[in-house]
C-alpha positions, 0 to 999 in steps of 0.5 A: 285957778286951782282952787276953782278945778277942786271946788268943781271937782269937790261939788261934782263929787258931792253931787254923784254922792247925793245922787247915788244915795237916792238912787239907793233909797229909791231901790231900798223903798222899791224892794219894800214895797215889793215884799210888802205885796209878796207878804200880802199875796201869801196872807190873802192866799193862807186866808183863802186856804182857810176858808176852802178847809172851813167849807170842806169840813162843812161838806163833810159834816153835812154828809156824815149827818145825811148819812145818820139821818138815812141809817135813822130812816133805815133803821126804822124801816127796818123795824118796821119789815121785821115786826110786820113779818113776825105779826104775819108768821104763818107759823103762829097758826100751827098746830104744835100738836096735829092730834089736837083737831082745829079748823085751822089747817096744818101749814108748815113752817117756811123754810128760811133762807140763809143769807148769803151775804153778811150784814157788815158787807151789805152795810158796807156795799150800801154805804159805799154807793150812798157816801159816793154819790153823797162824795160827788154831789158836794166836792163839785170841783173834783168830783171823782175824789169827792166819790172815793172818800164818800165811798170809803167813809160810807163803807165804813160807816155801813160795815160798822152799821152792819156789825151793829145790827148784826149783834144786835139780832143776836142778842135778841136770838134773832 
């Protein structure tokens, strides 16, 4: 009779034995599975992070080359201005000896206007409207942060313009 109680007991020990470790394996395979998803969810969400900094810098360069291709536009017209103005001086037409007698009449010379804004600042204040619509346009989703880095970087490539065209007038005794 004993025998029989210490084989009962010996079998209900082993069965606890058994099912405590399926219980555990069951536990350690449910633990991998859940860090497997935990893994995947931060890949997916660094290959997300990626993309979204790819179409960023993609933003970006197409708005610095819109903003080449306006000071492109700008420098033309510019030119342009500036040589149809020194093809129409009155100035050319003047005398520069009154006794000499022309049937031109004598025209003096207009007086030119000074500037009262530098070239840099003016590069800089236009630069700052064109990068802070250009901003706002392409970040759609925060659309004030996109006008403030437009209108910073477009300032400084405007300052820089101005800074350029400015020397270069000088160069040329402009």
């Amino acid at each position: 009779m004993m025998k029989k109680i210490m084989m009962m007991i010996s079998a209900a020990y082993l069965m606890m034995a058994c099912d405590y470790n399926s219980k555990k394996e069951v536990q350690d395979a449910k633990m991998m599975a859940i860090d497997s998803m935990r893994m995947e969810s931060k890949i997916t969400e660094a290959k997300k992070e990626v993309i979204d900094s790819m179409n960023l810098e993609s933003k970006i360069e197409s708005a610095k080359q819109f903003t080449r291709d306006s000071l492109k536009e700008s420098r033309k017209l510019t030119y342009y201005a500036a040589h149809k103005i020194s093809k129409s001086k009155p100035d050319r037409y003047v005398s520069s000896n009154p006794a000499k007698a022309t049937n031109l009449p004598i025209v003096a010379a207009p007086a030119k206007k000074k500037r009262k804004i530098s070239r840099p600042v003016e590069g800089a204040l236009i630069g700052a409207g064109v990068g802070a619509i250009s901003g706002a346009i392409i970040n759609k989703s925060n659309r004030g942060k996109g006008a403030i880095i437009g209108g910073v970087i477009g300032a400084g490539v405007g300052a820089g313009t101005g800074v350029i065209i400015d020397n270069k007038k000088k160069n040329k005794g402009h």
